[in-house]
PyMOL CGO cylinders between C-alpha atoms (Angstrom):
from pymol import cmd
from pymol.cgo import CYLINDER

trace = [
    CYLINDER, 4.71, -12.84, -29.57, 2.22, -14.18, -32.31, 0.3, 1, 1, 1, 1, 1, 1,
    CYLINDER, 2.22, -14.18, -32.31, 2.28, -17.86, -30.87, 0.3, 1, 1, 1, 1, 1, 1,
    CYLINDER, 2.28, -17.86, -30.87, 0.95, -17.06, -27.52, 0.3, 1, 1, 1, 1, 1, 1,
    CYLINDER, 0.95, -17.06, -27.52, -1.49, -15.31, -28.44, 0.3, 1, 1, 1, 1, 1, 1,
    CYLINDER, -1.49, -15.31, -28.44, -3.83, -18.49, -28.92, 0.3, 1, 1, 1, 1, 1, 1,
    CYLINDER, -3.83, -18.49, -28.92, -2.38, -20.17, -25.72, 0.3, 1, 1, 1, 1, 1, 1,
    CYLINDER, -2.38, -20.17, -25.72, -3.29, -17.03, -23.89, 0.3, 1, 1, 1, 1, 1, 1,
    CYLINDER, -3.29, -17.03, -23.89, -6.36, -16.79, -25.51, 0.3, 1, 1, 1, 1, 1, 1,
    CYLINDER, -6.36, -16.79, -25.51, -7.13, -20.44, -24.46, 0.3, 1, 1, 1, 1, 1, 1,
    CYLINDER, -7.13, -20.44, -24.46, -6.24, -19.05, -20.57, 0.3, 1, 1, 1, 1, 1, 1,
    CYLINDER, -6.24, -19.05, -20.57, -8.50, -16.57, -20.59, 0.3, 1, 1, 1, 1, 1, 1,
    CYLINDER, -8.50, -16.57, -20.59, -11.60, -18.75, -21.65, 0.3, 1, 1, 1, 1, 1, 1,
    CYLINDER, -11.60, -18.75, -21.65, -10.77, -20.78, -19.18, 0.3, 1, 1, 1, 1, 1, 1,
    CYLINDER, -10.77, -20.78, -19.18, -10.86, -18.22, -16.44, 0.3, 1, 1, 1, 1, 1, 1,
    CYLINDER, -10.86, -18.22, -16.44, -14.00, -16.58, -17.60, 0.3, 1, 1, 1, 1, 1, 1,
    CYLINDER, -14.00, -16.58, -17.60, -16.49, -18.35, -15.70, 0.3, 1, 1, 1, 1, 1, 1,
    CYLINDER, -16.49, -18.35, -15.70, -14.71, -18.37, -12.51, 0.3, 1, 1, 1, 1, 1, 1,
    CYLINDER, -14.71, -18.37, -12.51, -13.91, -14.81, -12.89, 0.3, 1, 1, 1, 1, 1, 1,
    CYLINDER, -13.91, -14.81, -12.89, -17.35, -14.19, -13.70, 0.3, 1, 1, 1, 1, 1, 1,
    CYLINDER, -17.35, -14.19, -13.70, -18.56, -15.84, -10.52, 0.3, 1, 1, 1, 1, 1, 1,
    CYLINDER, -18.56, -15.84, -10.52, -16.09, -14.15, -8.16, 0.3, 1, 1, 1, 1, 1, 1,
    CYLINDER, -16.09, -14.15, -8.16, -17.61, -10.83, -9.51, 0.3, 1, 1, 1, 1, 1, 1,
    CYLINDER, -17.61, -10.83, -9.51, -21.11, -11.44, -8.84, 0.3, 1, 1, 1, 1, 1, 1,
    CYLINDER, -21.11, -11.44, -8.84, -20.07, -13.10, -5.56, 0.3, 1, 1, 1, 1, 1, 1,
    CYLINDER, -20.07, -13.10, -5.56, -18.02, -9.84, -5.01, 0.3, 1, 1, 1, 1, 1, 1,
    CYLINDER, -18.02, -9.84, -5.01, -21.10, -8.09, -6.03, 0.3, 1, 1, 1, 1, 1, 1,
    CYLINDER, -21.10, -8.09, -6.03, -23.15, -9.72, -3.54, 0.3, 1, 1, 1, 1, 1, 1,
    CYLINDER, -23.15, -9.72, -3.54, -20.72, -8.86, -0.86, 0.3, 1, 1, 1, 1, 1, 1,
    CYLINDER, -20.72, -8.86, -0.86, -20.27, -5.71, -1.74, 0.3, 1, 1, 1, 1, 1, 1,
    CYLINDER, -20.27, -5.71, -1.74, -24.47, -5.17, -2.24, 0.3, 1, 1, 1, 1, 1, 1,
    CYLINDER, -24.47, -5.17, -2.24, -24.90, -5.87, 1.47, 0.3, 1, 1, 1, 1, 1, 1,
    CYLINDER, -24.90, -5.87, 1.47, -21.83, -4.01, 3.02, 0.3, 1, 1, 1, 1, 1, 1,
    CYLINDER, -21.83, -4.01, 3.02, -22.66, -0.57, 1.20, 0.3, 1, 1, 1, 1, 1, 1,
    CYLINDER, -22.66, -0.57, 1.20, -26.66, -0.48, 1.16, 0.3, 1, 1, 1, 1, 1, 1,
    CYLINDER, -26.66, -0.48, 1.16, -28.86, -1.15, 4.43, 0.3, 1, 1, 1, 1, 1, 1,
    CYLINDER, -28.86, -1.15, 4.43, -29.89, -4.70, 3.43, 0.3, 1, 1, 1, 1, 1, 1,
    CYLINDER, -29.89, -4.70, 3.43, -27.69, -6.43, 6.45, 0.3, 1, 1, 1, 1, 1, 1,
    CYLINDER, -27.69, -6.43, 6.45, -29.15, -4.46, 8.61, 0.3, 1, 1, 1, 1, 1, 1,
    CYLINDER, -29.15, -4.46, 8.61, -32.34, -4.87, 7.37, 0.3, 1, 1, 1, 1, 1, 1,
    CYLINDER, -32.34, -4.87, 7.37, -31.76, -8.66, 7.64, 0.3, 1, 1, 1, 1, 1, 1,
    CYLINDER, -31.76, -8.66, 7.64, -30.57, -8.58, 11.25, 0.3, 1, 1, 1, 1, 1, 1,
    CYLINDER, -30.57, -8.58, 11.25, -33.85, -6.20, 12.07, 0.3, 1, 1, 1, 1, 1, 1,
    CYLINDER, -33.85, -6.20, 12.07, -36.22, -8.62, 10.92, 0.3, 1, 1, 1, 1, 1, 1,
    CYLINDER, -36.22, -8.62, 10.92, -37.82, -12.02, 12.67, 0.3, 1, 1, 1, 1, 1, 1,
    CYLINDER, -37.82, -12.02, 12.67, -35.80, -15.19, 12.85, 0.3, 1, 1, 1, 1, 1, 1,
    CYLINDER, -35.80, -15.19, 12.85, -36.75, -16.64, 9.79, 0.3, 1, 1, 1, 1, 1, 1,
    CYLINDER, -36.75, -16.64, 9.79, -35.57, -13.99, 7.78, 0.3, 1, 1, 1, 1, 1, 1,
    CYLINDER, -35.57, -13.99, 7.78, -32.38, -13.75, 9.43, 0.3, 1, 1, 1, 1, 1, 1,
    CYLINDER, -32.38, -13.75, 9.43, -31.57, -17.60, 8.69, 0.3, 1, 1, 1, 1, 1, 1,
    CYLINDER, -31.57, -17.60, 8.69, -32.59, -17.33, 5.10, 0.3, 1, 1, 1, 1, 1, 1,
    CYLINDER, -32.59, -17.33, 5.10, -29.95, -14.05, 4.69, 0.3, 1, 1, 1, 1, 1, 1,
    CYLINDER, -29.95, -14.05, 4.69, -27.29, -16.07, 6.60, 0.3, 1, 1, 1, 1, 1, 1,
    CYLINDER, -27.29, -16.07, 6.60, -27.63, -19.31, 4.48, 0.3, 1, 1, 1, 1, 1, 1,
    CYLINDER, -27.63, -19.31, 4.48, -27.60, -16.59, 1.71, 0.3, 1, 1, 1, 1, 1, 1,
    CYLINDER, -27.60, -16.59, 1.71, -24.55, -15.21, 2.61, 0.3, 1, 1, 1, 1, 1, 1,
    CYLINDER, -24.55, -15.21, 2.61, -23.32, -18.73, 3.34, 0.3, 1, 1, 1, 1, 1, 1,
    CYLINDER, -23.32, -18.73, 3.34, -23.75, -20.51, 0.10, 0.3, 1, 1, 1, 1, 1, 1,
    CYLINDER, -23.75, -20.51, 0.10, -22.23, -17.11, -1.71, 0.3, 1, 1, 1, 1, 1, 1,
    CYLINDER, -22.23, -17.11, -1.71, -18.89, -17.47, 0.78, 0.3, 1, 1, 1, 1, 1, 1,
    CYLINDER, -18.89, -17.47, 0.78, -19.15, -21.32, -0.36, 0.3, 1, 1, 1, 1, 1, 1,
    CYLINDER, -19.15, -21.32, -0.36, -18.98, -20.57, -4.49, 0.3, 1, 1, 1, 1, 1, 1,
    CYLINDER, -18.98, -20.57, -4.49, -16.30, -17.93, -3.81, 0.3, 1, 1, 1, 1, 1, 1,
    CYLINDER, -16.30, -17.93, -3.81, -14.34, -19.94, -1.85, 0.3, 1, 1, 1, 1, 1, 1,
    CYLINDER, -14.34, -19.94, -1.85, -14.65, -22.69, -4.10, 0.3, 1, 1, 1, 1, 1, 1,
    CYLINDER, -14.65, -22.69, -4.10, -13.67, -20.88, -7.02, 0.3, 1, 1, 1, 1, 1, 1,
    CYLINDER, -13.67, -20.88, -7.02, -10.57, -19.38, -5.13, 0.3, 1, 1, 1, 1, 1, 1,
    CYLINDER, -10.57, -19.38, -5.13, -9.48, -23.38, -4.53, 0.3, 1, 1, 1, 1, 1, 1,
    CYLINDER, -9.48, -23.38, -4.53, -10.30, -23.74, -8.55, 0.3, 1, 1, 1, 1, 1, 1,
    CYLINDER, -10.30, -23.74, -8.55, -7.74, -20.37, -9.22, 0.3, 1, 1, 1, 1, 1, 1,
    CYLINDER, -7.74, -20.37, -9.22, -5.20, -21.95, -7.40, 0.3, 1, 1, 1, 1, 1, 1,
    CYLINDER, -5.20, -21.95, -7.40, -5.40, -25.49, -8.55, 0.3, 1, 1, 1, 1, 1, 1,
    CYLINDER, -5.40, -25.49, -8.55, -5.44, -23.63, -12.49, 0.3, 1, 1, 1, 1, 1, 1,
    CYLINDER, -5.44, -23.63, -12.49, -1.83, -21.36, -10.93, 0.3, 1, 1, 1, 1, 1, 1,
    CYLINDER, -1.83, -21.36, -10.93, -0.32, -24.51, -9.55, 0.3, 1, 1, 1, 1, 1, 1,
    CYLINDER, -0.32, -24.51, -9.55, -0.37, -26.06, -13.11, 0.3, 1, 1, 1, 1, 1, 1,
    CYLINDER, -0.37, -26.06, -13.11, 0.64, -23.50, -15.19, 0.3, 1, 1, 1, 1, 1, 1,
    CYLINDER, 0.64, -23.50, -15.19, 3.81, -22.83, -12.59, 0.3, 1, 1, 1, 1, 1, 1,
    CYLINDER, 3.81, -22.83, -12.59, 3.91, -26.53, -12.48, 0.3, 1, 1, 1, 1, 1, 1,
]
cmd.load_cgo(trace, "trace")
């Protein structure tokens, strides 16, 4: 039980910064659903509504991203 310790140890650093940016992209998500921001967005002129939906875009974009980097880091330690 001793030896993989460090091995999971190593793991875990390694999935620190994507878990890190799935919870602030989670965050994010869950910042717009729950307060009135969306609609605030969607109220507003046309400018402001393509700034909040490139927004939302390039935070869909780094979570998906690190979802394809999750399951690239599974695949190789199922092998």
């Amino acid at each position: 039980m001793e030896d993989n310790r460090p091995a999971a140890l190593n793991r875990l650093r390694l999935l620190l910064p994507e878990l890190a940016t799935l919870s602030m992209g989670a965050g994010v998500l869950a910042l717009l659903s729950f307060t009135g921001v969306l609609e605030w967005l969607l109220a507003g002129s046309a400018s402001t509504i393509v700034l909040g939906l490139i927004l939302l875009g390039s935070v869909v974009v780094v979570l998906s991203l690190q979802v394809a980097r999750q399951a690239e880091l599974l695949a190789e330690e199922l092998g």
